[in-house]
C-alpha positions as CSV (number, residue, x, y, z in Angstrom):
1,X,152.2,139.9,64.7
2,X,150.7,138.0,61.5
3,X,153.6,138.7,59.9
4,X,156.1,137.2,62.7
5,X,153.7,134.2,62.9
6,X,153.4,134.0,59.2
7,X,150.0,133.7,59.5
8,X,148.8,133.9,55.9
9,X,145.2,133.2,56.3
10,X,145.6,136.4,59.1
11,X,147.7,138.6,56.6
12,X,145.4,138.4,53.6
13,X,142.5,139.7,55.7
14,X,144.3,142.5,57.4
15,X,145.7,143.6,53.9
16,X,142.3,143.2,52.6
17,X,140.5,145.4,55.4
18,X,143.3,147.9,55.7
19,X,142.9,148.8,51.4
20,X,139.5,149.0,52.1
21,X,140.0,151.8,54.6
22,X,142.5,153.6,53.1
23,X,140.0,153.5,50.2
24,X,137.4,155.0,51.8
25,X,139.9,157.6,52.8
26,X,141.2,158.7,49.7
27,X,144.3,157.2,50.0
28,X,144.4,155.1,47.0
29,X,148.6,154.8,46.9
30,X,148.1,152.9,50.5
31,X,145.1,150.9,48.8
32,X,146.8,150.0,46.2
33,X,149.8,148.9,47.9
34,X,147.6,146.3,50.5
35,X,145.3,145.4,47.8
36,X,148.7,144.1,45.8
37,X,149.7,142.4,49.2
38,X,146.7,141.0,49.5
39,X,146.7,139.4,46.0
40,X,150.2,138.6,47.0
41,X,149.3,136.5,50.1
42,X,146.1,135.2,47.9
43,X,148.4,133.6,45.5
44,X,150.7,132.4,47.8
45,X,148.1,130.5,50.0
46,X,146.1,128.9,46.4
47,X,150.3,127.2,45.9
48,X,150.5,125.9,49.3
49,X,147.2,124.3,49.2
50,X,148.0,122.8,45.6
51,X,151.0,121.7,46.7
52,X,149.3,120.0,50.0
53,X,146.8,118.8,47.5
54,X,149.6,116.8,45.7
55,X,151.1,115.7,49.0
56,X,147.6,114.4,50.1
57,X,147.4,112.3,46.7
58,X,150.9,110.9,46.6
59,X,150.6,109.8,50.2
60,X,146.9,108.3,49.7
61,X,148.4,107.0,47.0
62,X,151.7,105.5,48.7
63,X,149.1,104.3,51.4
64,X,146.9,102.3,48.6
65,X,150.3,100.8,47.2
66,X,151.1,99.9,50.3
67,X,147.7,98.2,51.2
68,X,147.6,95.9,47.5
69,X,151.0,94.9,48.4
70,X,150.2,93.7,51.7
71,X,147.2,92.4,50.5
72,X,149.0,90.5,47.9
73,X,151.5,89.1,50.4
74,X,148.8,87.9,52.2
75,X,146.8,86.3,49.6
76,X,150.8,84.5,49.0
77,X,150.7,83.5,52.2
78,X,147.5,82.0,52.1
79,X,147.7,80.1,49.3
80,X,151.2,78.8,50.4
81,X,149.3,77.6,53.8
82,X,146.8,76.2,51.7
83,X,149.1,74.3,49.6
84,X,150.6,73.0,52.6
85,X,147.9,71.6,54.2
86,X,146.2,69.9,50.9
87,X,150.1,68.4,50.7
88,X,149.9,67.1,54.2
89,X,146.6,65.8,53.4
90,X,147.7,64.1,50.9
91,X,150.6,62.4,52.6
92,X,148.3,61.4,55.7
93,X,145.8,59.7,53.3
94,X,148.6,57.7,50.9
95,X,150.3,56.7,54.4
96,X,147.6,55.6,55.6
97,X,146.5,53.8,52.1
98,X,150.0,52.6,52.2
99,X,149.8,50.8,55.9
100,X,146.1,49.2,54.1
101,X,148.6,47.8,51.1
102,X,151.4,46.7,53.6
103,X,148.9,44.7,55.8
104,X,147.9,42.6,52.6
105,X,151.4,41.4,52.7
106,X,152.9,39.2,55.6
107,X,154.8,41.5,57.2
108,X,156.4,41.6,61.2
109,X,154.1,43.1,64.0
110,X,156.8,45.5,64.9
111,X,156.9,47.1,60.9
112,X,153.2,47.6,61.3
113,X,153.1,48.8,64.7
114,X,156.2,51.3,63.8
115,X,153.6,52.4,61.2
116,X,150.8,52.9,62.8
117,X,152.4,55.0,65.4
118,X,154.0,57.6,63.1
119,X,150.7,57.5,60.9
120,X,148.5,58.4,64.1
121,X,151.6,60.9,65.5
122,X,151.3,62.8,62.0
123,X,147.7,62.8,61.8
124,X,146.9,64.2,65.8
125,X,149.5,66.6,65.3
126,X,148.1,67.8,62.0
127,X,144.9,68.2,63.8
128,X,146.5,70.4,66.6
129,X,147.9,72.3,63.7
130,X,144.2,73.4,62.2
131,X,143.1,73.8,65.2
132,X,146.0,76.5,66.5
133,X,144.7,80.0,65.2
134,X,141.3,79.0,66.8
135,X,142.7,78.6,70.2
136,X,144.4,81.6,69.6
137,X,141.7,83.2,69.4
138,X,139.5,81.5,71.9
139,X,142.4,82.5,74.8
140,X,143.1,86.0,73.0
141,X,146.6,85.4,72.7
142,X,147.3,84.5,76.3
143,X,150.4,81.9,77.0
144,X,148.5,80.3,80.3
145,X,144.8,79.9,78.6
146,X,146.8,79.0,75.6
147,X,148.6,76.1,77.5
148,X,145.6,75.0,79.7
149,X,143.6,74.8,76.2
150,X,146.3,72.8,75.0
151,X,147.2,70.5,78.1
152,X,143.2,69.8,78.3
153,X,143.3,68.7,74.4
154,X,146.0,66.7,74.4
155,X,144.4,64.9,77.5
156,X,141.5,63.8,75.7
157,X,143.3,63.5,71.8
158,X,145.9,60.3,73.4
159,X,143.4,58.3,74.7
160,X,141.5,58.6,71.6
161,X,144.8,58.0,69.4
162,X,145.9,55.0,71.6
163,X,142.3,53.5,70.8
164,X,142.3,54.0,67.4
165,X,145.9,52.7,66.7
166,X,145.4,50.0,68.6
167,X,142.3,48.5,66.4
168,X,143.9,49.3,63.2
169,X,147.1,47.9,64.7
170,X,145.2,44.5,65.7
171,X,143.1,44.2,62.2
172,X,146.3,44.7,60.1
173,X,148.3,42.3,62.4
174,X,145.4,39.7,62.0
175,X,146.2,38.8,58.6
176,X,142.5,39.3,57.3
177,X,143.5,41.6,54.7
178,X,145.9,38.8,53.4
179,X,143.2,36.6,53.1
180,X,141.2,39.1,51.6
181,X,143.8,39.7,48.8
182,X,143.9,36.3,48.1
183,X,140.2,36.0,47.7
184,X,140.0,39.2,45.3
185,X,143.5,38.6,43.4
186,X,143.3,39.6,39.9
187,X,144.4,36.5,38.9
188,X,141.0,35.4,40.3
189,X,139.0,37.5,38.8
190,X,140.4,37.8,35.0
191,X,139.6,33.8,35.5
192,X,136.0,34.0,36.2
193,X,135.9,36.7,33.3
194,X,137.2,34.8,30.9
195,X,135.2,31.3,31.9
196,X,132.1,32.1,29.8
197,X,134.0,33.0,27.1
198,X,135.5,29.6,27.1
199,X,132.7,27.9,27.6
200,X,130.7,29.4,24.5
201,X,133.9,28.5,22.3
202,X,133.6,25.0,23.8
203,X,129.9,24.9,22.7
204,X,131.0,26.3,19.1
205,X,133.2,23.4,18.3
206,X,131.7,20.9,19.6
207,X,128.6,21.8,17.2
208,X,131.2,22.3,14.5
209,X,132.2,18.9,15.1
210,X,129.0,17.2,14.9
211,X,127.7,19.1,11.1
């Protein structure tokens, strides 16, 4: 039956017992033979477990390949993300420095308010965008919690946007940062640095003038 099931483990201990018994009865041909059987089965069972051994170690090897690349493509993809987001950063904060510089400069209402509206539109949405994975996770991946989350965001985020964009709206159409450039032009101030400087040489020849 060990022998039909090739059942190794089975078939080295029956060889093993039955040389023992024909041992014990003299018969040392019928020893022999088991005792060469069971060397034979030994042997045979020390390869196959090398040869799982060396399965084992490739695949746990395969598998730690496969983790480090995974790995690797998700510290890409992170990094990528992250350069992303610092880029959107950036572009919020220089369109937003660039609506500042445009309001020093008489300029129509409708430019600014154009402005204003896609600088506020990028910068809400950017906010639903790093805010995303968390209500993911808050609603565990469910579309409807997802959507309520989303519907009861949005709600209070327009409001909030409408306010905002209105005030910078009104102060950039109320020309005070016109009249702020023109009381802190450069012209201005290399003027009042270079007064004193004039003055002293005035001193200098007048006293020059004089000896």
């Amino acid at each position: 039956m060990a022998k039909e099931l090739n059942s190794l483990n089975n078939l080295s201990a029956i060889t093993s017992a039955l040389g023992v018994l024909y041992a014990r009865q003299s018969n040392f041909k019928q020893a022999y033979d088991f005792a060469q059987q069971e060397t034979h089965y030994k042997d045979t069972l020390q390869k196959l477990a090398a040869q799982r051994d060396v399965v084992l170690l490739e695949v746990d090897r395969e598998n730690k390949r496969h983790e480090k690349d995974m790995q690797d493509l998700a510290d890409k993809t992170l990094r990528k993300r992250n350069l992303q987001y610092m880029a959107i950063t950036i572009v919020l904060a220089t369109l937003f420095l660039f609506m500042l510089i445009i309001g020093m400069f008489p300029v129509s209402k409708l430019t600014i308010k154009l402005l204003g509206y896609f600088a506020f539109i990028s910068l809400f949405e950017f906010i639903i965008v790093l805010i995303d994975s968390f209500i993911h996770r808050l609603a565990h991946g469910e579309p409807l919690k997802i959507w309520l989350i989303k519907i009861g965001l949005i709600a209070l985020l327009v409001p909030f946007q409408h306010y905002l964009e209105h005030g910078l709206i009104k102060f950039l159409a109320s020309r005070k940062l016109i009249a702020a450039r023109n009381n802190f032009s450069l012209k201005k101030i290399w003027l009042n640095i270079k007064k004193p400087s004039l003055k002293a040489g005035t001193d200098i020849d007048e006293d020059t003038a004089v000896l």
